[in-house]
PDB file of N, CA, C, O and CB in Angstrom:
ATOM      1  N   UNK A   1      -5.119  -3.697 -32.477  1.00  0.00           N
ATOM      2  CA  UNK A   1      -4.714  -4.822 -31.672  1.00  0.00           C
ATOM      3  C   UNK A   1      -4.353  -4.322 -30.267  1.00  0.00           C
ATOM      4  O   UNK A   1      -3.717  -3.303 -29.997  1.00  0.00           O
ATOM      5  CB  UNK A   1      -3.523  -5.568 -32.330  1.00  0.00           C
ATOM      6  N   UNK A   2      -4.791  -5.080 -29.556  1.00  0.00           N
ATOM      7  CA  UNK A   2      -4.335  -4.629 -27.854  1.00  0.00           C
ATOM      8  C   UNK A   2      -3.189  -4.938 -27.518  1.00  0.00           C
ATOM      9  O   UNK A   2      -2.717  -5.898 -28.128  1.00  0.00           O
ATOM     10  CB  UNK A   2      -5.090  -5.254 -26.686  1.00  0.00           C
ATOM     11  N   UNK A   3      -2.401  -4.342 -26.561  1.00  0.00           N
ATOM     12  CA  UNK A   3      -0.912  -4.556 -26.122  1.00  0.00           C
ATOM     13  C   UNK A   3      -1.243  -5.269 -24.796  1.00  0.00           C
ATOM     14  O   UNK A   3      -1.675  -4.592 -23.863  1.00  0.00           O
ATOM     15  CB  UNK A   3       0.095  -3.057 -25.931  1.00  0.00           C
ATOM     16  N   UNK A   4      -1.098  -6.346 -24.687  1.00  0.00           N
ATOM     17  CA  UNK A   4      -0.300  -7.650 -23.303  1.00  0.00           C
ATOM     18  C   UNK A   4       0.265  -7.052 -22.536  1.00  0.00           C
ATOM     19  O   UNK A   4       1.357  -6.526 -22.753  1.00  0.00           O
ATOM     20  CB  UNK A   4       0.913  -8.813 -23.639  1.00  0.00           C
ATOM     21  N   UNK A   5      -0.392  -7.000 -21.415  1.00  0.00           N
ATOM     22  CA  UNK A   5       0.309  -6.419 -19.992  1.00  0.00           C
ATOM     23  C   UNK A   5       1.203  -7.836 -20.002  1.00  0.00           C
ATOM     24  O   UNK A   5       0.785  -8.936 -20.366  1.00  0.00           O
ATOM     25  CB  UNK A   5      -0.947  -6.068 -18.297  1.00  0.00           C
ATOM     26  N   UNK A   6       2.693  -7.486 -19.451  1.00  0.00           N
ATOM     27  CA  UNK A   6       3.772  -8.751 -19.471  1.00  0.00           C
ATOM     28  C   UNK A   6       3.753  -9.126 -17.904  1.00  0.00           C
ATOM     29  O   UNK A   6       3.882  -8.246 -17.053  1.00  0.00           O
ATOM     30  CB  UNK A   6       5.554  -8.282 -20.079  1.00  0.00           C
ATOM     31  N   UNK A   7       3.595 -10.398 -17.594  1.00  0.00           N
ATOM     32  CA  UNK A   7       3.018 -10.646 -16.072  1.00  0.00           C
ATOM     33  C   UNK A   7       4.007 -11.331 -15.516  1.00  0.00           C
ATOM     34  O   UNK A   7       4.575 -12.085 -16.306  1.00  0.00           O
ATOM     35  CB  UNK A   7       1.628 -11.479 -15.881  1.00  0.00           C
ATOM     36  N   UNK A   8       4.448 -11.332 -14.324  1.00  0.00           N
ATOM     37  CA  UNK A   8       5.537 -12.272 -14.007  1.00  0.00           C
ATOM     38  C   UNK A   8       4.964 -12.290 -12.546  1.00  0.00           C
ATOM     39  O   UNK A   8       4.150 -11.571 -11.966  1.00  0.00           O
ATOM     40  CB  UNK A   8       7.262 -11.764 -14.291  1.00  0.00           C
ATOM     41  N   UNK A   9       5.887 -13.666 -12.077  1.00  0.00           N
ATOM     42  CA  UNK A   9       5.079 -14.421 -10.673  1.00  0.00           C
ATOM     43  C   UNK A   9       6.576 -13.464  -9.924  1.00  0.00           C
ATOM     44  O   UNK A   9       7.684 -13.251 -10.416  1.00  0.00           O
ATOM     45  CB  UNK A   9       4.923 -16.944 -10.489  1.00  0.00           C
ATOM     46  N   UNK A  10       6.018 -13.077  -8.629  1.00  0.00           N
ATOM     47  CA  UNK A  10       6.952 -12.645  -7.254  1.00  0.00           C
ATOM     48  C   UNK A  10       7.442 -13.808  -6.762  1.00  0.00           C
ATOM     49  O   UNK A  10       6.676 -14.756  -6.594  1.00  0.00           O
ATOM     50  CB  UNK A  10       6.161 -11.897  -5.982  1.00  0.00           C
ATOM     51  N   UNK A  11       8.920 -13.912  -6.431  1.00  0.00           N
ATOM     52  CA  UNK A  11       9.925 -14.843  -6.167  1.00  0.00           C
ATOM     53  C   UNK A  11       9.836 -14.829  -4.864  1.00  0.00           C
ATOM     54  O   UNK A  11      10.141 -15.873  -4.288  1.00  0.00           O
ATOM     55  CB  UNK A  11      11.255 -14.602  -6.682  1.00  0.00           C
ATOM     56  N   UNK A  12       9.296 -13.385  -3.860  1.00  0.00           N
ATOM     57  CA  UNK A  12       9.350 -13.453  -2.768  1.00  0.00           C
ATOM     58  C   UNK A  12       7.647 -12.951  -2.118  1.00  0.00           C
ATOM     59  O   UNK A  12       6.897 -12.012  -2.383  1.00  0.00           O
ATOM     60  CB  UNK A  12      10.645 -12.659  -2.446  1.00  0.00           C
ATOM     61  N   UNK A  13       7.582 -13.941  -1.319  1.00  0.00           N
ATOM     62  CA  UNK A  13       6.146 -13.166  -0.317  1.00  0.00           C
ATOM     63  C   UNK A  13       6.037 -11.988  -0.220  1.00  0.00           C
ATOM     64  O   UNK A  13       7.067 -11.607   0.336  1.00  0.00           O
ATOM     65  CB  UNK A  13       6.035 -13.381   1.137  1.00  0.00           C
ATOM     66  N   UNK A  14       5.357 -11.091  -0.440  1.00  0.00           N
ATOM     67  CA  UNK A  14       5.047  -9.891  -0.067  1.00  0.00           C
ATOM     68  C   UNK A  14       5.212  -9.062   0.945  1.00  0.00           C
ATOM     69  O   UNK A  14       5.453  -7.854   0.936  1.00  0.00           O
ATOM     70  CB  UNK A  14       4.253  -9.876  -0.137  1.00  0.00           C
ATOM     71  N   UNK A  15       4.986 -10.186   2.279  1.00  0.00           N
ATOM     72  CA  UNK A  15       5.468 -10.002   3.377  1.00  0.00           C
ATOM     73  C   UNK A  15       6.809 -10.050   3.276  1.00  0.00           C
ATOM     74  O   UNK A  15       7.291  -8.985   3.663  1.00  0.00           O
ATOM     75  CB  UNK A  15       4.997 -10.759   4.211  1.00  0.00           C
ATOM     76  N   UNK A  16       7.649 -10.856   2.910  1.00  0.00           N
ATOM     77  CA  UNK A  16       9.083 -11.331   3.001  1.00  0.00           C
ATOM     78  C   UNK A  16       9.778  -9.635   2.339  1.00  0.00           C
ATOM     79  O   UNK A  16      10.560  -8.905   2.948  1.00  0.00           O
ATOM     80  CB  UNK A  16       9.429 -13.109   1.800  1.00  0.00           C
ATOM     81  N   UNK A  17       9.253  -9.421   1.124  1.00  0.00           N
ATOM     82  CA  UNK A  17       9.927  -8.146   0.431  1.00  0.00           C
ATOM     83  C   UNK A  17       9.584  -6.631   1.724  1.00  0.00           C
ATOM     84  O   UNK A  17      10.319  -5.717   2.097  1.00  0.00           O
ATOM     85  CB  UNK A  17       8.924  -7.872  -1.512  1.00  0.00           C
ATOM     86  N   UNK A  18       8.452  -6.914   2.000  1.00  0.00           N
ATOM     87  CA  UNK A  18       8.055  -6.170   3.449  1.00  0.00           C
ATOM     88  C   UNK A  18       8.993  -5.860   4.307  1.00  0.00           C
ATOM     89  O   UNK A  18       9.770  -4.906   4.349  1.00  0.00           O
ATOM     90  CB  UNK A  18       7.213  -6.907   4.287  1.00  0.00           C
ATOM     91  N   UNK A  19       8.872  -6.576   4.842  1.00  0.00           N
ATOM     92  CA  UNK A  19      10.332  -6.853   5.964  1.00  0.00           C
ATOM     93  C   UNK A  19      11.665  -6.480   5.380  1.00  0.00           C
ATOM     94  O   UNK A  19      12.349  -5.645   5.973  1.00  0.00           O
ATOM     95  CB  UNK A  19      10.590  -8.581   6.384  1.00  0.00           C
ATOM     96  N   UNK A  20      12.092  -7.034   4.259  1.00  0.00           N
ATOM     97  CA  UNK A  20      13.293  -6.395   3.881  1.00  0.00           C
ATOM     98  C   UNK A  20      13.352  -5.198   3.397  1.00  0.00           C
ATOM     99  O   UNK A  20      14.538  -4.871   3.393  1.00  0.00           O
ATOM    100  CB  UNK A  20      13.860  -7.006   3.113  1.00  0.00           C
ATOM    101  N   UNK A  21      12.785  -4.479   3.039  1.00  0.00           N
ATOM    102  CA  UNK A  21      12.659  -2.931   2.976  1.00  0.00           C
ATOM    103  C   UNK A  21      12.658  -2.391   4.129  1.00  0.00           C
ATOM    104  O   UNK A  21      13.532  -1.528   4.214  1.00  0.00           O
ATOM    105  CB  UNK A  21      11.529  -2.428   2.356  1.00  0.00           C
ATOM    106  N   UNK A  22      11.936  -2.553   5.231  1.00  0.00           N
ATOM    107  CA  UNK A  22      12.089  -2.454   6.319  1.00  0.00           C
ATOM    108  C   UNK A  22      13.240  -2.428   7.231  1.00  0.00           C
ATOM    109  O   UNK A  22      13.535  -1.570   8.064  1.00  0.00           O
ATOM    110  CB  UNK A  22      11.518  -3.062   6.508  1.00  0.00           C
ATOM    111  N   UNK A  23      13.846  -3.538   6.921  1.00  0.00           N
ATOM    112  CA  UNK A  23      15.383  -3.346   7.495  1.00  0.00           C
ATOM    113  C   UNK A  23      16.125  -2.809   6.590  1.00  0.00           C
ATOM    114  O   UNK A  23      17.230  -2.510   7.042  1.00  0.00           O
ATOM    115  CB  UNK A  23      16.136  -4.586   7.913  1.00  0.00           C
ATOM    116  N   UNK A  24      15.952  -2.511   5.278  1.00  0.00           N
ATOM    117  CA  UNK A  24      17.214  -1.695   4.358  1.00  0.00           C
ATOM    118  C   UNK A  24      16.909  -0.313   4.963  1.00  0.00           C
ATOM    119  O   UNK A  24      17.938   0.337   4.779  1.00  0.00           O
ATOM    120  CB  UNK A  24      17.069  -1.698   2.348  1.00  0.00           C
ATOM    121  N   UNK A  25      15.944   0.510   5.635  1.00  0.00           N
ATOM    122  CA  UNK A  25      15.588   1.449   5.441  1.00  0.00           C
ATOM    123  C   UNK A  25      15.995   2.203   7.209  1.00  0.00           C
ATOM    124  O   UNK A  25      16.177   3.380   7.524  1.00  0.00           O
ATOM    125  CB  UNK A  25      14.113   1.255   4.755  1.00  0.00           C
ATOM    126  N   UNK A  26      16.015   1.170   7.897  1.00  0.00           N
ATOM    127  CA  UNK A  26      16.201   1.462   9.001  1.00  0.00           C
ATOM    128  C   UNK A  26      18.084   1.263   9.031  1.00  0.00           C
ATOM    129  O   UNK A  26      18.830   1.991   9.686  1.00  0.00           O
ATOM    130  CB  UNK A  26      15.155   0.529   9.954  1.00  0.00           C
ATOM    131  N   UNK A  27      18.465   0.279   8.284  1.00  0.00           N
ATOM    132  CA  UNK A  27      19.961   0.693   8.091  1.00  0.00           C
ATOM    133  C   UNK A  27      20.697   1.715   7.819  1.00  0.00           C
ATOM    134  O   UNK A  27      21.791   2.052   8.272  1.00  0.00           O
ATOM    135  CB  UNK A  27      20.365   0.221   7.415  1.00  0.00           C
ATOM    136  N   UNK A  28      19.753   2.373   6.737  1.00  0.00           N
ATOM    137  CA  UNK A  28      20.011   3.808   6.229  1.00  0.00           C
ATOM    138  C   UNK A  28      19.533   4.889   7.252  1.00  0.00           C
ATOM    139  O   UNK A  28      19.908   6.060   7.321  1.00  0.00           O
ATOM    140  CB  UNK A  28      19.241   4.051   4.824  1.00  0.00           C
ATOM    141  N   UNK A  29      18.935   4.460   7.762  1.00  0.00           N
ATOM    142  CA  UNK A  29      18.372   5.589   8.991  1.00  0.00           C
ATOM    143  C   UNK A  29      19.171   5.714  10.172  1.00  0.00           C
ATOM    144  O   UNK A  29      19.096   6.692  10.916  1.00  0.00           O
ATOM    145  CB  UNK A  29      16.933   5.204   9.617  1.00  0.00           C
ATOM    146  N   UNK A  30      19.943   4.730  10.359  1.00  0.00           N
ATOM    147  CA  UNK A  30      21.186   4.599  11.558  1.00  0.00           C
ATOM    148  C   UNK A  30      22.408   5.488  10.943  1.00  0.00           C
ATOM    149  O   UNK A  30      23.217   6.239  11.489  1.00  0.00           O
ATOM    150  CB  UNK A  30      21.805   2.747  11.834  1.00  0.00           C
ATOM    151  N   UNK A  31      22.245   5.162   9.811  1.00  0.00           N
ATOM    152  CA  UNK A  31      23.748   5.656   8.809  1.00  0.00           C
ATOM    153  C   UNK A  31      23.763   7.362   8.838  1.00  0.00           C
ATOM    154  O   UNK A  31      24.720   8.137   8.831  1.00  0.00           O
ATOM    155  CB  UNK A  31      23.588   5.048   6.733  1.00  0.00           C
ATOM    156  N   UNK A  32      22.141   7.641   8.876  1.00  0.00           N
ATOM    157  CA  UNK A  32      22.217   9.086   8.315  1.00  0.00           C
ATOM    158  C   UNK A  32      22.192   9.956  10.031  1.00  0.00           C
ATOM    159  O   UNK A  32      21.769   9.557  11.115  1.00  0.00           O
ATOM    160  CB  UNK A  32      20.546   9.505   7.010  1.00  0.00           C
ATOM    161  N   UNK A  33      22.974  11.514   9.542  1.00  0.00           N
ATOM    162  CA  UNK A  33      23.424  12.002  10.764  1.00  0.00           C
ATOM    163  C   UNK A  33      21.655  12.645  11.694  1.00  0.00           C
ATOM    164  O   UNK A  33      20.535  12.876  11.239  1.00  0.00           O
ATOM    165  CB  UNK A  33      24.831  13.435  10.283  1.00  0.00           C
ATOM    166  N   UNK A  34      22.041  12.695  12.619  1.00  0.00           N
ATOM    167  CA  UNK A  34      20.575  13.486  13.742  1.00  0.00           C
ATOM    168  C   UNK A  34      20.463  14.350  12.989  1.00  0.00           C
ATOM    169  O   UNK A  34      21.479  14.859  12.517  1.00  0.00           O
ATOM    170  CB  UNK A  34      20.714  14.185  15.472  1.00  0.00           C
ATOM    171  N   UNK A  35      18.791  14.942  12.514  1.00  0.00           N
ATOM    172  CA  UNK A  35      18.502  15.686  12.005  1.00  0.00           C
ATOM    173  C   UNK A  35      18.415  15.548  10.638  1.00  0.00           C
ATOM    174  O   UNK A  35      18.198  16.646  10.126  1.00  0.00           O
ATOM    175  CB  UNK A  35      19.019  16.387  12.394  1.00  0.00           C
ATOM    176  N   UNK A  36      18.508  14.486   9.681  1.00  0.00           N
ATOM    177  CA  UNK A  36      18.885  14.583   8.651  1.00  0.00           C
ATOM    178  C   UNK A  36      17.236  14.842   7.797  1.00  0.00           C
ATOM    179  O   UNK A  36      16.295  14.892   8.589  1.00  0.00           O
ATOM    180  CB  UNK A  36      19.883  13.321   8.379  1.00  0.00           C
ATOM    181  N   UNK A  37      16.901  14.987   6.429  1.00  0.00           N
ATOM    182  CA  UNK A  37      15.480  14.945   6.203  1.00  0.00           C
ATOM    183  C   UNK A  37      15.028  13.117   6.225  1.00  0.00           C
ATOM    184  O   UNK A  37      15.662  12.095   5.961  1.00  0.00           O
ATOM    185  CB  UNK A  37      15.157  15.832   4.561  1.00  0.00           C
ATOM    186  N   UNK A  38      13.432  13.431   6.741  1.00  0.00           N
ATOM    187  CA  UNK A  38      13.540  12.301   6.747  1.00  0.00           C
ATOM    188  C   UNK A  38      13.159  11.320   5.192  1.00  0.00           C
ATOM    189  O   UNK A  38      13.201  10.148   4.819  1.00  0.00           O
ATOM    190  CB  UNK A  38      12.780  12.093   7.903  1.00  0.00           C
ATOM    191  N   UNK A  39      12.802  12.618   4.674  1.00  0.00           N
ATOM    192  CA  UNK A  39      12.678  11.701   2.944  1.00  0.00           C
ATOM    193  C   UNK A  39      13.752  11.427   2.361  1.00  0.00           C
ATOM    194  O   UNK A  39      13.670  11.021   1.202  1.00  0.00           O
ATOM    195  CB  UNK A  39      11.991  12.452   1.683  1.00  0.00           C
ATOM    196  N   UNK A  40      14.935  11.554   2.924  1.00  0.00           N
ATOM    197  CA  UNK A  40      15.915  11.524   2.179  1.00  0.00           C
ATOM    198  C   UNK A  40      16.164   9.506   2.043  1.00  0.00           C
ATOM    199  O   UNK A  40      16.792   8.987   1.119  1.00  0.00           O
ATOM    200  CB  UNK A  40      17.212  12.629   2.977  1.00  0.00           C
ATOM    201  N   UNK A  41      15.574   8.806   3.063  1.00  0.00           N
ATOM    202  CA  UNK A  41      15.299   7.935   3.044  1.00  0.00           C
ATOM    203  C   UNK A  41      14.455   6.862   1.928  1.00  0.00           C
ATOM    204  O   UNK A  41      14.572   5.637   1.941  1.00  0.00           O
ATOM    205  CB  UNK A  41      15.044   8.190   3.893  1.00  0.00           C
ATOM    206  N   UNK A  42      13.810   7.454   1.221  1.00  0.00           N
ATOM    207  CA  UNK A  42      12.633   7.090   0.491  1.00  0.00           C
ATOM    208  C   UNK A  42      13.274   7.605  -1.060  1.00  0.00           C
ATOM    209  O   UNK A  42      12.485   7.660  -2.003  1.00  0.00           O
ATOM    210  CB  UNK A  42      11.071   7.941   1.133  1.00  0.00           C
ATOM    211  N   UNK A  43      14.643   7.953  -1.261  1.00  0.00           N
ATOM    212  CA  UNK A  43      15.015   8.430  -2.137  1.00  0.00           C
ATOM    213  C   UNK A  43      13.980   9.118  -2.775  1.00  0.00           C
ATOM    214  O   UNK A  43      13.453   8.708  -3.809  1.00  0.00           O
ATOM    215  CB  UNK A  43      15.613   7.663  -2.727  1.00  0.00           C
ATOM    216  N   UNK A  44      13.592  10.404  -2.054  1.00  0.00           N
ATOM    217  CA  UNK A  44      12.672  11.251  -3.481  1.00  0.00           C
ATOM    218  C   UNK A  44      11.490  11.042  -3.561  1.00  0.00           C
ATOM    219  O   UNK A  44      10.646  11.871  -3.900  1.00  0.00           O
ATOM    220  CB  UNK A  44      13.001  10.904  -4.944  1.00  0.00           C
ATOM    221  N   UNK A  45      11.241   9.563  -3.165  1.00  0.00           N
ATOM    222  CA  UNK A  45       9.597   8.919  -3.982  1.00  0.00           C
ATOM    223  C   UNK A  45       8.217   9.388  -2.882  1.00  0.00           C
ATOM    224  O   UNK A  45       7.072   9.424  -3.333  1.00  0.00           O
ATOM    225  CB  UNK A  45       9.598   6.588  -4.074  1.00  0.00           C
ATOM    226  N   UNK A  46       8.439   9.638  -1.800  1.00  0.00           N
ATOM    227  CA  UNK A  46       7.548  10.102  -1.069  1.00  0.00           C
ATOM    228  C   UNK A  46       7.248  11.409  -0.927  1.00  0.00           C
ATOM    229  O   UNK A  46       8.135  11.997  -0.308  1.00  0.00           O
ATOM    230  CB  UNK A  46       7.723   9.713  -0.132  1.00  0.00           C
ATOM    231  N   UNK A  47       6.083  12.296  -1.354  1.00  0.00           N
ATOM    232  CA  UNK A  47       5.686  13.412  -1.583  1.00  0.00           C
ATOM    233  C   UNK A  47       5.484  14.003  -0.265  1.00  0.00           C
ATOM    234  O   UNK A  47       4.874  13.403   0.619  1.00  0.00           O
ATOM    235  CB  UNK A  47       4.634  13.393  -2.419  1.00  0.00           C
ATOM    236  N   UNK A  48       5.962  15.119  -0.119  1.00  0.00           N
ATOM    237  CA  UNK A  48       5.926  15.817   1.407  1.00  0.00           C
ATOM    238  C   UNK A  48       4.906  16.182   1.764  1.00  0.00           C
ATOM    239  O   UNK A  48       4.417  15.804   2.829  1.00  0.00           O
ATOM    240  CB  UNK A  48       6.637  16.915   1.674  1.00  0.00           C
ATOM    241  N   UNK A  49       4.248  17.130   0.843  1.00  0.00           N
ATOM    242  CA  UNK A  49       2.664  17.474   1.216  1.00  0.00           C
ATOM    243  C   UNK A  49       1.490  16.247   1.191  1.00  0.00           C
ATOM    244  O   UNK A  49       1.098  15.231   0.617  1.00  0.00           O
ATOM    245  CB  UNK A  49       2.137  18.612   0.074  1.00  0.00           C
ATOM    246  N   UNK A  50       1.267  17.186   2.280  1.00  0.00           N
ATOM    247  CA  UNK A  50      -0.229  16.427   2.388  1.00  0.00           C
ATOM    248  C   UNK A  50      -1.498  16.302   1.255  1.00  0.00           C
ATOM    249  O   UNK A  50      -1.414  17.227   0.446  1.00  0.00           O
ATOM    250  CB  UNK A  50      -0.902  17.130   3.515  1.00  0.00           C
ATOM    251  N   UNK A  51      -2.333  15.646   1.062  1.00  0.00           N
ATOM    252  CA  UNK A  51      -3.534  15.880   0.088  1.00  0.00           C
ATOM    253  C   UNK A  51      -4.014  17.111   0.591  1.00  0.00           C
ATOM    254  O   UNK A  51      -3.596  17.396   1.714  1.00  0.00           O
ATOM    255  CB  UNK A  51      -4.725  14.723   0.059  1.00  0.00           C
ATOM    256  N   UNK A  52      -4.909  18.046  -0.034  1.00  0.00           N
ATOM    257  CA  UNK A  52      -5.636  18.556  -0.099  1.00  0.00           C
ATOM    258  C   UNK A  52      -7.324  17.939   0.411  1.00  0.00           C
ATOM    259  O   UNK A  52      -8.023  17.152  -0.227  1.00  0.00           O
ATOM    260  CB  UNK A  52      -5.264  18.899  -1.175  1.00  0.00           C
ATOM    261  N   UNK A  53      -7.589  18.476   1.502  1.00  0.00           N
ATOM    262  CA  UNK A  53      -8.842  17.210   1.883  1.00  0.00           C
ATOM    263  C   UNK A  53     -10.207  18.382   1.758  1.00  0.00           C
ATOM    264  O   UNK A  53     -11.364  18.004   1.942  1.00  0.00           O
ATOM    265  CB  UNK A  53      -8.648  16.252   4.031  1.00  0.00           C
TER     266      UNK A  53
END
């Protein structure tokens, strides 16, 4: 038997969630001192290296 991907509708525009990440992120970027890393922003989730091309 196959397993049901569980689907749910977005409450907010895409754009709308856009934008607010956007300003959560630049809040945190005011907060943090000169020099700080800048992934520290992205909590973790953004990989530093580049691809391999």
């Amino acid at each position: 038997m196959m397993k049901r991907r569980r689907r749910f509708k977005q409450t907010l525009l895409l754009e709308d969630r856009l934008t607010a990440e956007a300003v959560r992120l630049r809040e945190k970027a005011q907060e943090a001192p000169p020099g700080s890393s800048e992934n520290s922003c992205y909590g973790g989730r953004v990989n530093a290296k580049p691809a391999r091309t």
